[in-house]
PALUM-779466 format. One line per 4 residues: number of its first residue (from 1); their letters; for each residue x, y, z of N, C-alpha, C. Coordinates in nm, 4 decimals. Example, Ala and Ser with C-alpha at 12.3 -4.5 7.8 and 13.67 -1.06 7.14 Angstrom:
residues 2
1 = as = 1.3190/-0.5690/0.7800/1.2300/-0.4500/0.7800/1.3200/-0.3300/0.7800 | 1.2850/-0.2250/0.7080/1.3670/-0.1060/0.7140/1.2900/0.0030/0.7870
//
This chain:
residues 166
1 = xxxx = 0.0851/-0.1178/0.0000/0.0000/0.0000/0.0000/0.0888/0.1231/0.0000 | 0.0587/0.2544/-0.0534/0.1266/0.3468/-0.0718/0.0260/0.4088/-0.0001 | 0.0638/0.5511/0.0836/0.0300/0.6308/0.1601/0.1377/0.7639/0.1278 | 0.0227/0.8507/0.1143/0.1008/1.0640/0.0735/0.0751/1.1724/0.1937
5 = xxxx = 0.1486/1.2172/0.2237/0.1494/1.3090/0.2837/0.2333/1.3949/0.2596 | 0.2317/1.5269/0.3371/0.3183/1.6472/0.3362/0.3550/1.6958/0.4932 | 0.4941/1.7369/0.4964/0.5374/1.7957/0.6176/0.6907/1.7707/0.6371 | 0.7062/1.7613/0.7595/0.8811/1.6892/0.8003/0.9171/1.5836/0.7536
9 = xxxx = 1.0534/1.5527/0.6993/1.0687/1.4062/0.6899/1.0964/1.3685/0.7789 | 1.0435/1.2000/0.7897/1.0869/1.1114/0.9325/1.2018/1.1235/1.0024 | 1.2050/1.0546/1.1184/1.3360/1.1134/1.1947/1.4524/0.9688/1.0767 | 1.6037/1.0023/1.0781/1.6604/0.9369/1.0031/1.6503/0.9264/0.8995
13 = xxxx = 1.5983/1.0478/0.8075/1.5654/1.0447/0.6483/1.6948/1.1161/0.6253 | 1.7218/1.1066/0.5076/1.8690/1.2034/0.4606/1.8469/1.3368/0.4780 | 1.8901/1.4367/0.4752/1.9129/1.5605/0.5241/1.8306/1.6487/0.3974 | 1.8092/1.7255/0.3699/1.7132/1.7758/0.2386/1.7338/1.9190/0.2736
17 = xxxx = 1.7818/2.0026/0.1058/1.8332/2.1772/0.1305/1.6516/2.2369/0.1828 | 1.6543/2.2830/0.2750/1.4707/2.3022/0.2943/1.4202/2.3771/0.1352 | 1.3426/2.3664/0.0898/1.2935/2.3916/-0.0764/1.1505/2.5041/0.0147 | 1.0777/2.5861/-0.0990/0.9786/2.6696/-0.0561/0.8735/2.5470/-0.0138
21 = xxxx = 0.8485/2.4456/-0.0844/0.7443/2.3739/-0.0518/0.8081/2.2623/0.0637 | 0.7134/2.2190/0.1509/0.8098/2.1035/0.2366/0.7732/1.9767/0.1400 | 0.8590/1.8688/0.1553/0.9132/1.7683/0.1180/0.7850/1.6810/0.0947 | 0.7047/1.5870/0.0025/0.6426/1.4860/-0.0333/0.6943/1.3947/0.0740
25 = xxxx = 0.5982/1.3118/0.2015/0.6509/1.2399/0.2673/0.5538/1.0802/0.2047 | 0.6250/0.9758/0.1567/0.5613/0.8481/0.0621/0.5689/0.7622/0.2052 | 0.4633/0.6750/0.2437/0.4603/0.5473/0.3183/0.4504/0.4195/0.2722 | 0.5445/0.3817/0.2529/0.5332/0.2616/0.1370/0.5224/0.1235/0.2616
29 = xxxx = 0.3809/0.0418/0.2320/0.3674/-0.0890/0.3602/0.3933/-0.1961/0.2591 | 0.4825/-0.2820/0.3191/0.5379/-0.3753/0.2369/0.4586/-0.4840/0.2644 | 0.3459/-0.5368/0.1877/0.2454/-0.6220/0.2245/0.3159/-0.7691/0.1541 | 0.4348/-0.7939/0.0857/0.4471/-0.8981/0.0561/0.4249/-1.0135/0.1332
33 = xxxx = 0.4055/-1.1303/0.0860/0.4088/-1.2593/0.1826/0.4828/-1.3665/0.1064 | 0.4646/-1.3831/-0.0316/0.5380/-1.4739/-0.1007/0.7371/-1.4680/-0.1130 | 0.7303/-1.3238/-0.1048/0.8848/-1.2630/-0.1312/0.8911/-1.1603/-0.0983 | 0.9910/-1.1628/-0.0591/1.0671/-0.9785/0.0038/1.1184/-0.9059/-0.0581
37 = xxxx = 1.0789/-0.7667/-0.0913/1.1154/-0.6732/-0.2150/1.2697/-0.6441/-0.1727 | 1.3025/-0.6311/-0.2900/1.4632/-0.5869/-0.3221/1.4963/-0.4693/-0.3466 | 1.3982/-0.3682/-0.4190/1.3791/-0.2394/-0.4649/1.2157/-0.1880/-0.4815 | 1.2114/-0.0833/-0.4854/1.0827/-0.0048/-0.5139/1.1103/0.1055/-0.6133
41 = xxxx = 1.0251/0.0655/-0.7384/1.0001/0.1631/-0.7950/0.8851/0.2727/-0.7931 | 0.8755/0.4071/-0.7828/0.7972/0.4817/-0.7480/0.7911/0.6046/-0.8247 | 0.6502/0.5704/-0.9415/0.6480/0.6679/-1.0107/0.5163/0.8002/-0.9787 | 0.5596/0.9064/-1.0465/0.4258/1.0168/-1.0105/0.3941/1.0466/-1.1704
45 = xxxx = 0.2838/1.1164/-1.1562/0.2186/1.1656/-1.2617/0.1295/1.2645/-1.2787 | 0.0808/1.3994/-1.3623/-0.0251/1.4556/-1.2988/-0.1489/1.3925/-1.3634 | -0.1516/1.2746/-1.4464/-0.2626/1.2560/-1.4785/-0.2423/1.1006/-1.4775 | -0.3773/1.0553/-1.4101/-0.4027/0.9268/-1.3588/-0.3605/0.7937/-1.4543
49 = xxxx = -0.4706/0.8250/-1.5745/-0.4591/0.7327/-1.6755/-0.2816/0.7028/-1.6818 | -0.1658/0.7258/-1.6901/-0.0742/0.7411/-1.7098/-0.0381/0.6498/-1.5858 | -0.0395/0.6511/-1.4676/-0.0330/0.5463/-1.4019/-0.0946/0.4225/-1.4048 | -0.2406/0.4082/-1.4541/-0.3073/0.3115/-1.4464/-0.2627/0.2063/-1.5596
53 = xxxx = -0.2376/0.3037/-1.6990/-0.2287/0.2315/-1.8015/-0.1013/0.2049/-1.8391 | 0.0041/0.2964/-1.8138/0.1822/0.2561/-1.9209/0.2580/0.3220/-1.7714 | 0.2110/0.2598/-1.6684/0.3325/0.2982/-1.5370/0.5061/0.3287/-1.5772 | 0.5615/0.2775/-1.6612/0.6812/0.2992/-1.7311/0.6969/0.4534/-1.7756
57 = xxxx = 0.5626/0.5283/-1.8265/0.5691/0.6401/-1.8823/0.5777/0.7586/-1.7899 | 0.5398/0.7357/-1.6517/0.5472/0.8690/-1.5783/0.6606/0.9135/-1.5006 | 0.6903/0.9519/-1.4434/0.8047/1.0588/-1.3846/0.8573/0.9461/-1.2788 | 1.0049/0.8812/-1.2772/1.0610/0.8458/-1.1861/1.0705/0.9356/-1.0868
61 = xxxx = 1.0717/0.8477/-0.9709/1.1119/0.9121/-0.8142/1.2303/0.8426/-0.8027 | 1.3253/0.9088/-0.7357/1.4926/0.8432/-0.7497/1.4175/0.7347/-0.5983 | 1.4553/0.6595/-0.5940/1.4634/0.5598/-0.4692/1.6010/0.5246/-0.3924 | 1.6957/0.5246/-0.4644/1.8103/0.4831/-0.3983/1.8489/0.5080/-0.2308
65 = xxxx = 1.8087/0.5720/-0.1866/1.8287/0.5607/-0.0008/1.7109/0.4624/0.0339 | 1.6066/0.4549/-0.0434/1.4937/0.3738/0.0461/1.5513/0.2203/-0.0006 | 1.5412/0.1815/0.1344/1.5720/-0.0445/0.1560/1.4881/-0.0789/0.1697 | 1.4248/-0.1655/0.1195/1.2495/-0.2219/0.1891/1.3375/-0.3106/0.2762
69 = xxxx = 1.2165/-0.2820/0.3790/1.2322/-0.3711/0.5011/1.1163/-0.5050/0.5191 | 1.0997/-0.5539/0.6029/1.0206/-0.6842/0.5946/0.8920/-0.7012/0.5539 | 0.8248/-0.8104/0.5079/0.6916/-0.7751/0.4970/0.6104/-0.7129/0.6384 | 0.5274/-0.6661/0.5788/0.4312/-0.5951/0.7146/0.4679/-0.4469/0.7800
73 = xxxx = 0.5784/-0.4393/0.7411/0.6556/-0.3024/0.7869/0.5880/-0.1504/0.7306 | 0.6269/-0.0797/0.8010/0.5783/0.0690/0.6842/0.7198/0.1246/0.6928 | 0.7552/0.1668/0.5730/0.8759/0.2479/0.5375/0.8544/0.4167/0.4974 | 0.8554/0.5116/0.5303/0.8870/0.6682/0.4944/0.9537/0.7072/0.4217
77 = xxxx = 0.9046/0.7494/0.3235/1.0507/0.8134/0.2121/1.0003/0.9690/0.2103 | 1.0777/1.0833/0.1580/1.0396/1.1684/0.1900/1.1321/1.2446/0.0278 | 1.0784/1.2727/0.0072/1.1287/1.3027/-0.1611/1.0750/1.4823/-0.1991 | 1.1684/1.5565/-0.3220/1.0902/1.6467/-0.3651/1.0518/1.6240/-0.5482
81 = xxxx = 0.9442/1.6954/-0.5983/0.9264/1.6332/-0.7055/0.9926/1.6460/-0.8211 | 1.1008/1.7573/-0.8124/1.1262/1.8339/-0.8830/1.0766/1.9119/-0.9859 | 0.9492/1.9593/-0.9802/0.9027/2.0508/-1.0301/0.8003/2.1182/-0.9308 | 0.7647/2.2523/-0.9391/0.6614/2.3583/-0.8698/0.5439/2.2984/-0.8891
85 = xxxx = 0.5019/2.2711/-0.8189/0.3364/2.2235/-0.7880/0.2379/2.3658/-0.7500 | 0.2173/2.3834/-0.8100/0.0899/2.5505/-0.8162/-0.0265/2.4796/-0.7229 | -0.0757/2.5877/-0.6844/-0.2216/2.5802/-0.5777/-0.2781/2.5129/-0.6320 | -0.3477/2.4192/-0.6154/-0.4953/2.3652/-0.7302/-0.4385/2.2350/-0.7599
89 = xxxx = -0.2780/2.1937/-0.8053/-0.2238/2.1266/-0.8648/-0.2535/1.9446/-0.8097 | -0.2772/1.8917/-0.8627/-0.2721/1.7097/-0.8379/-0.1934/1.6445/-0.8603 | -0.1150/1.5649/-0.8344/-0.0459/1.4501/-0.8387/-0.0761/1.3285/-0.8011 | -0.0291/1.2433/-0.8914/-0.0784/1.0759/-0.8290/0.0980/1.0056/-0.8694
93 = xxxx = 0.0481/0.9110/-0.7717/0.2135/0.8365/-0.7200/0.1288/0.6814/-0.7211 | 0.2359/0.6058/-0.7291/0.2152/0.4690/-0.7485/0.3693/0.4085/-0.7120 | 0.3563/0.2730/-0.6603/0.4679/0.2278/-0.6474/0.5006/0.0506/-0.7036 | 0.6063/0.0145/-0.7373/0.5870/-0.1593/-0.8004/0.7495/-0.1795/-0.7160
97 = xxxx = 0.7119/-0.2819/-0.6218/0.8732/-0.3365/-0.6032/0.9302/-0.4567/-0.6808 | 1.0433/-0.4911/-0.6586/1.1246/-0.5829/-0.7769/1.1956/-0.7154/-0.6301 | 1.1889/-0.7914/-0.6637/1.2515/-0.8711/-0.6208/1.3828/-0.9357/-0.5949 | 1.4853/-0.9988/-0.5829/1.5981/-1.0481/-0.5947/1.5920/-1.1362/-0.7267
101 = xxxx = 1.4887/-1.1702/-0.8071/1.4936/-1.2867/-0.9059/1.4479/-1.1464/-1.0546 | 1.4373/-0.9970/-1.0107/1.4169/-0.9441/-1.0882/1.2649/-0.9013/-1.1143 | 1.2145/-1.0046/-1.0660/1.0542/-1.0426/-1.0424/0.9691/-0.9199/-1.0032 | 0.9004/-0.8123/-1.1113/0.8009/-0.6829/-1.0178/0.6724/-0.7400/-1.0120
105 = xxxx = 0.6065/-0.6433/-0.9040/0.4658/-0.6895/-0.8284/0.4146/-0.5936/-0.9384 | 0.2838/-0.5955/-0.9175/0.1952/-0.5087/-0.9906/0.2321/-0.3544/-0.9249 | 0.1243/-0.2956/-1.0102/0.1470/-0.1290/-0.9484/0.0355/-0.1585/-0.8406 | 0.0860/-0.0742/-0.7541/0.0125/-0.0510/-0.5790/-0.0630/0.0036/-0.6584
109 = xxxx = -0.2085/0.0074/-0.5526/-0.3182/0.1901/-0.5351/-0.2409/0.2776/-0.5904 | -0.2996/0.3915/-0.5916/-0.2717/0.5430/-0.6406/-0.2863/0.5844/-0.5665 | -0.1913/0.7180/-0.5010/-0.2190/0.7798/-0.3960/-0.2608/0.8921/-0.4828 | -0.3166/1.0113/-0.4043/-0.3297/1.1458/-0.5065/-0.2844/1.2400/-0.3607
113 = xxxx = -0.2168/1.3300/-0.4277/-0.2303/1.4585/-0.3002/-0.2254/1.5727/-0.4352 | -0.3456/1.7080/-0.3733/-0.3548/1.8232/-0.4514/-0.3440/1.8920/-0.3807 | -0.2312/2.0512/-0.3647/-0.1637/2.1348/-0.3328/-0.2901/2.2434/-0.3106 | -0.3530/2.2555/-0.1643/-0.4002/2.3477/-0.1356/-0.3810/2.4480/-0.0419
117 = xxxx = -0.3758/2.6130/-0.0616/-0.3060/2.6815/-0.0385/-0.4289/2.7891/-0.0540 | -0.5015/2.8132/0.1154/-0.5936/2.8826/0.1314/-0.5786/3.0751/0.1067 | -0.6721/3.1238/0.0480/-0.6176/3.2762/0.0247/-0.6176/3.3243/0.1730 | -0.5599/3.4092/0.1706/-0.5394/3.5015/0.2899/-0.6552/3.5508/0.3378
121 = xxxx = -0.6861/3.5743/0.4329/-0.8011/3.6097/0.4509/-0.7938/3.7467/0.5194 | -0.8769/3.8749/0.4717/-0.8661/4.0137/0.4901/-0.8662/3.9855/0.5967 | -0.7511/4.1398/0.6897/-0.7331/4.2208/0.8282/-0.9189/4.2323/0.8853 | -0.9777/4.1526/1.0146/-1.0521/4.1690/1.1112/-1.0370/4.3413/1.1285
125 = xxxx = -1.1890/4.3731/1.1478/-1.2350/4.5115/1.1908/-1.1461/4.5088/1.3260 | -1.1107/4.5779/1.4038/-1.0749/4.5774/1.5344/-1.1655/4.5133/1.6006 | -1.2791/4.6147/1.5909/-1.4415/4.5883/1.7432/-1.5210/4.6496/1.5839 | -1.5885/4.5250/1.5259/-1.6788/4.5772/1.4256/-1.8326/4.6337/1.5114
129 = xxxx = -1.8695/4.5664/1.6485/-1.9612/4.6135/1.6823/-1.9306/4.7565/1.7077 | -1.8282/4.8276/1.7342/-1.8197/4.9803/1.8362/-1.8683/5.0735/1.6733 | -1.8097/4.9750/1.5680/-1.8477/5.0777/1.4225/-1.9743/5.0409/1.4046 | -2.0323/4.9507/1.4422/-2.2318/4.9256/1.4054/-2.2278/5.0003/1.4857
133 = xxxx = -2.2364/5.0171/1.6087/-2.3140/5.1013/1.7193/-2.3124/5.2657/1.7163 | -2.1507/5.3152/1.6423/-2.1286/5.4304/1.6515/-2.2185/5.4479/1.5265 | -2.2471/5.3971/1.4575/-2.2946/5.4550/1.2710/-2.4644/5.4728/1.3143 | -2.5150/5.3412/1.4170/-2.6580/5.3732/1.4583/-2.7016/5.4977/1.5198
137 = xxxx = -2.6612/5.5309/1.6010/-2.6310/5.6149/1.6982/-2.6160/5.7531/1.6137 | -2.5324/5.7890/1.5482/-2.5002/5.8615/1.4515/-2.6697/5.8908/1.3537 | -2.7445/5.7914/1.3018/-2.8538/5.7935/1.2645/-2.9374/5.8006/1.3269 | -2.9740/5.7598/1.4304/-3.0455/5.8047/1.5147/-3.0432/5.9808/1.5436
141 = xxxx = -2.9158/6.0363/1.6164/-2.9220/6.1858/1.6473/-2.9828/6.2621/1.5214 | -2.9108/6.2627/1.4225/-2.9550/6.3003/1.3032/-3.0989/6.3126/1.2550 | -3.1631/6.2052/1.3110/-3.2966/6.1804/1.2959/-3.4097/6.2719/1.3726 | -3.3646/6.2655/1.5026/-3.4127/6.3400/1.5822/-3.3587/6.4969/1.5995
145 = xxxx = -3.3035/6.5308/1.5268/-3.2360/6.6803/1.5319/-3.3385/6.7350/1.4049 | -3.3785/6.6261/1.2883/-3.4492/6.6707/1.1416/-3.5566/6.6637/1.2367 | -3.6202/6.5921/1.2739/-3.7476/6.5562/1.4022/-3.7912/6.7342/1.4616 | -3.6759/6.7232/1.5144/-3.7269/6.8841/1.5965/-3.7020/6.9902/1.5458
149 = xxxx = -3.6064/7.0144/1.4742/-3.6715/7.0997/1.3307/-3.7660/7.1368/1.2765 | -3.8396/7.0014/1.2319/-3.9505/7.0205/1.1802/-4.0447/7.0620/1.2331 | -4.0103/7.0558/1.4129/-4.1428/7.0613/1.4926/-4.1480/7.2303/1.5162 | -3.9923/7.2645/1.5354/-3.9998/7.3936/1.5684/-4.0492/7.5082/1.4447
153 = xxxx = -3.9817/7.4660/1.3045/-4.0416/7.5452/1.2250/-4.1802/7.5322/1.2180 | -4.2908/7.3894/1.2188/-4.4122/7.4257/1.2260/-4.4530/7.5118/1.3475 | -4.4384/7.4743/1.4463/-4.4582/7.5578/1.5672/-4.4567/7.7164/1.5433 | -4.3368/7.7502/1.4470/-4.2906/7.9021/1.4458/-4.4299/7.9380/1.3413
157 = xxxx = -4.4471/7.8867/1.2211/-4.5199/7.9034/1.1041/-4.6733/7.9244/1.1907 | -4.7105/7.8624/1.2786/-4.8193/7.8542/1.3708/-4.8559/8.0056/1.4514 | -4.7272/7.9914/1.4970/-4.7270/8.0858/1.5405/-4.7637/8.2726/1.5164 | -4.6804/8.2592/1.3955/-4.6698/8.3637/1.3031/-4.8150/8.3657/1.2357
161 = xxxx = -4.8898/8.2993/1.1740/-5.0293/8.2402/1.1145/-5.1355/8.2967/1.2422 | -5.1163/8.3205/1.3866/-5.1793/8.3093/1.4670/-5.1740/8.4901/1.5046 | -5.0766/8.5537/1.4719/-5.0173/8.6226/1.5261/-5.0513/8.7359/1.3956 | -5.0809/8.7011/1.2628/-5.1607/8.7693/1.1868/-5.3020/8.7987/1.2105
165 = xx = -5.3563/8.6946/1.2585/-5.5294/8.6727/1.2405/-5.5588/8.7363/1.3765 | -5.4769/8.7876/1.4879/-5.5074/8.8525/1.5471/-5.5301/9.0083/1.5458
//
């Protein structure tokens, strides 16, 4: 079984120049029972069919530090792909080990991992309520200042109207 992840490589992985992206970490479980792998080949691809159908055709992964260890074991490899993987981007990985008689297994599962890389998310109001409350508040006075305005100029107009007819 093949297993993908992203992050640190395992403790005891070879040393790696840190790259902008962190390192492809591969879990390769050595489910053999008939024979014990000798090597692992481990190819990627960004498009599936290409693994499923001509495994020969997609992008070697160098293997040479990884040893398979016994059946049943899980092994960590921790690899980069050598190329920029963009936001959005997919990859699928597959793996076939080889035997001492030369002998390869089929291709494992497909793992897939796609490179997501959330947008930033805009600067928080400080206290968005103190700006609702001040803007209400603000409409409100306003309201009541046009309010008594209105009351006083009718009042005055009343007045004046009253102040003729006398």
């Amino acid at each position: 079984m093949l297993y993908l992840g992203r992050g640190q490589p395992p403790v005891g992985a070879l040393p790696v120049v840190p790259p902008s992206d962190p390192p492809l970490i591969l879990t390769v479980e050595e489910t053999g029972v008939w024979y014990a792998a000798e090597s692992y080949e481990i190819r990627w691809s960004e498009r599936l069919e290409i693994l499923q159908k001509t495994f020969s055709d997609a992008n070697p992964v160098n293997t040479s530090a990884l040893q398979p260890q016994e059946a049943g074991s899980d092994e960590q490899f921790s690899f980069l792909p050598g190329v920029t993987i963009q936001n959005g981007s997919t990859l699928f990985f597959a793996v076939r080990s080889e035997d001492k008689e030369a002998m390869k297994s089929e291709v494992s599962n497909i793992a897939r991992v796609t490179k997501f890389v959330p947008t930033p998310r805009p600067p928080e109001i400080s206290n968005p309520g103190l700006n609702v409350t001040a803007i209400v508040v603000s409409v409100c006075v306003v309201i009541i200042m046009v309010c008594f305005i209105a009351f006083v100029a009718k009042w005055a107009m009343k007045r004046k109207k009253a102040s003729r007819e006398v």
